[in-house]
C-alpha positions as CSV (number, residue, x, y, z in Angstrom):
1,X,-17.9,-4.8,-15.5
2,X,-18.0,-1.1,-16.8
3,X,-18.3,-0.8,-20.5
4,X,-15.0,-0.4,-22.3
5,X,-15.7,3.7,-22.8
6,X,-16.2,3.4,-19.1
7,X,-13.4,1.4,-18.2
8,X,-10.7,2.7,-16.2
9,X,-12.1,6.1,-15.0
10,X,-11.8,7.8,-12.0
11,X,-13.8,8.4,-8.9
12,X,-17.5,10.7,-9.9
13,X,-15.5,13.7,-8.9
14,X,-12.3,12.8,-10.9
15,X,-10.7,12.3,-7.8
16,X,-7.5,10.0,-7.4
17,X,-5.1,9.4,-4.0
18,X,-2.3,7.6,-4.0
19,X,0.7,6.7,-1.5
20,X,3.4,5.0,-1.7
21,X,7.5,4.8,-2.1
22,X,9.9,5.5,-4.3
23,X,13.4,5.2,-5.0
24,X,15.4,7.4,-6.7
25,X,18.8,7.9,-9.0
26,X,20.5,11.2,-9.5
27,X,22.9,11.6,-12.4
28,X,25.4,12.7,-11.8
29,X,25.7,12.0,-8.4
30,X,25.0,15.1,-5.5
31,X,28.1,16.3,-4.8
32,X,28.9,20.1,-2.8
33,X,29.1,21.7,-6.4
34,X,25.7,22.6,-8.2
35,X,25.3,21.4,-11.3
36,X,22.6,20.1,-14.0
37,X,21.0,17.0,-12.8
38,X,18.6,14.8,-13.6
39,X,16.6,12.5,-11.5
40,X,14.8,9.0,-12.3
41,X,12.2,7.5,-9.7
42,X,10.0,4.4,-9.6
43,X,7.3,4.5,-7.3
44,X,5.0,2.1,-6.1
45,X,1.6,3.2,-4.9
46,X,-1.9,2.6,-3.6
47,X,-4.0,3.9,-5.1
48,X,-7.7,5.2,-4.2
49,X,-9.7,5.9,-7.3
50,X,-13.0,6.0,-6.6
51,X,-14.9,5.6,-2.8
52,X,-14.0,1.8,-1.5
53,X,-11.8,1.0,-4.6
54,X,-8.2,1.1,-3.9
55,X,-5.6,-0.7,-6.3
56,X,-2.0,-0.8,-7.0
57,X,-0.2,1.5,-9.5
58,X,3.4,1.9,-10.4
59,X,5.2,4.9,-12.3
60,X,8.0,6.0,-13.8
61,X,9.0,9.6,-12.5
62,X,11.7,11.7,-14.3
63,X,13.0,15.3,-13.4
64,X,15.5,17.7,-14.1
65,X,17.2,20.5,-12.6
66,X,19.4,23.3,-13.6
67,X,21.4,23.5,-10.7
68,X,21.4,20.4,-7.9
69,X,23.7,19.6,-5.3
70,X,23.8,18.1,-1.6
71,X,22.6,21.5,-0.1
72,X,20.5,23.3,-2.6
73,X,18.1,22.0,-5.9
74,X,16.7,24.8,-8.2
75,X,13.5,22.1,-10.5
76,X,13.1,22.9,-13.5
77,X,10.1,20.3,-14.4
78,X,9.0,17.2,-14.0
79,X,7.1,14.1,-15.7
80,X,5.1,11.0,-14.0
81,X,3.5,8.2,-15.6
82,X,1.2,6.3,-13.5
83,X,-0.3,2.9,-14.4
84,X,-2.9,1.9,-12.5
85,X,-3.8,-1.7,-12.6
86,X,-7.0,-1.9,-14.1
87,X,-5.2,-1.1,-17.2
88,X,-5.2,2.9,-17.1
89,X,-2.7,5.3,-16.8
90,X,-2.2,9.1,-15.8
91,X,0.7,11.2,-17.5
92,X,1.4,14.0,-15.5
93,X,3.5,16.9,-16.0
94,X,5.4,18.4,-13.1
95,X,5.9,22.8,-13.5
96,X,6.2,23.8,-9.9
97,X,7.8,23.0,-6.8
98,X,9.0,24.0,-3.4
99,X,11.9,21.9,-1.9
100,X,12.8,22.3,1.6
101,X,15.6,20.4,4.2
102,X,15.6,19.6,7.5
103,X,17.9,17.6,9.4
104,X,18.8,15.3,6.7
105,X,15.1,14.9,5.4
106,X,14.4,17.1,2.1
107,X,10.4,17.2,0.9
108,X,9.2,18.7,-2.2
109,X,5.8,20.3,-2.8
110,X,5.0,20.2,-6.4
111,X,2.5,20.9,-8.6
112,X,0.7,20.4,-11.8
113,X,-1.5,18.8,-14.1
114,X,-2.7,15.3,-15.7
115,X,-2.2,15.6,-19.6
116,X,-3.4,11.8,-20.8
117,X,-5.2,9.2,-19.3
118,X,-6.8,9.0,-15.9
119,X,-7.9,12.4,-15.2
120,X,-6.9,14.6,-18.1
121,X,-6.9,18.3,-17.3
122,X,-7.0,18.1,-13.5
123,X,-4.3,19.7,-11.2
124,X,-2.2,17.8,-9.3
125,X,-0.6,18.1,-5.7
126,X,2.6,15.6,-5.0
127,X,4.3,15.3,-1.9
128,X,7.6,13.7,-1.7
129,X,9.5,12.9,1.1
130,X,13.0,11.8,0.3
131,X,15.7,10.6,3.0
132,X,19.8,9.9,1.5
133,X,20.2,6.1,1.8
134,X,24.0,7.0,2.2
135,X,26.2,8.9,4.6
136,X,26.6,12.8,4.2
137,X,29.7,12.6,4.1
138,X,29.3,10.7,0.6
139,X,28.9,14.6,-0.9
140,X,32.9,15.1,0.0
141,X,33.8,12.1,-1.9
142,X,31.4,9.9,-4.4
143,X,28.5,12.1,-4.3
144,X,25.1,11.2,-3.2
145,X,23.9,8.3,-5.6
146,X,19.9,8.3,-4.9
147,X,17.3,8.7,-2.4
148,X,14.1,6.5,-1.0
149,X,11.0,8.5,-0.6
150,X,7.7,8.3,0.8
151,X,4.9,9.8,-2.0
152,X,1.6,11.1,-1.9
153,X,0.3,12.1,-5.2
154,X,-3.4,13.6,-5.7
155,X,-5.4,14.1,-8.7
156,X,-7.4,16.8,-7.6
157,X,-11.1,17.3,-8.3
């Protein structure tokens, strides 16, 4: 067992992978009208954090944006807290990203960097993959409610 200083770090290069799914909450709903949003995701990952040593992590991922609807998101930011479980955690801030839709299917580049915990002061890369678990014809009436995603989230070295 690693000493307790020790405990909980990441791979020699600092290195973390992790993939996994999420679903997600908008409030208020996606409807055809942009307006603020926010959106709440919990993910659940596998994580690689260190050459052969792959263990399970949830998070709690929160975002906002200034202008959101069915056909068109402007993000504003972005917070993740991962928790690994060998007891450490990574809380990651979210300042960039690059949304784009096809056919139904809307992934989001983003970037940014760890600021506590696992990783502190390395970039991140975070892929998210979201499909609409609902019709889309739910933007003409009760607005899209949420989204389940595929993730891939990298703590870079």
């Amino acid at each position: 067992m690693a000493p307790a200083s020790r405990a909980g770090e990441a791979a020699s290069d600092g290195s973390v992978t992790c993939t996994g799914d999420a679903t997600s909450r908008y409030d208020p709903p996606l409807t055809l009208q942009p307006r603020p949003t926010r959106n709440e995701a919990k993910v659940r990952y596998s994580c690689t954090t260190a050459p052969g040593r792959t263990l399970p992590a949830t998070s709690s991922f929160t975002s906002s944006s200034p202008s959101a609807s069915c056909v068109s998101v402007t993000f504003a930011s972005g917070t993740e807290t991962v928790r690994y479980a060998d007891g450490a955690r990574s809380r990651i801030v979210i300042d960039n990203a690059t949304v784009a839709r096809v056919a139904g299917t809307v992934t989001t580049e983003q970037s940014g960097r760890v600021v506590e915990g696992r990783g502190t002061g390395r970039q991140v890369r975070r892929t998210v993959t979201a499909t609409s678990r609902q019709l889309p014809t739910d933007c003409l009436a009760t607005g899209l409610r949420g989204t389940v995603s595929a993730v891939q989230l990298e703590i870079l070295p």
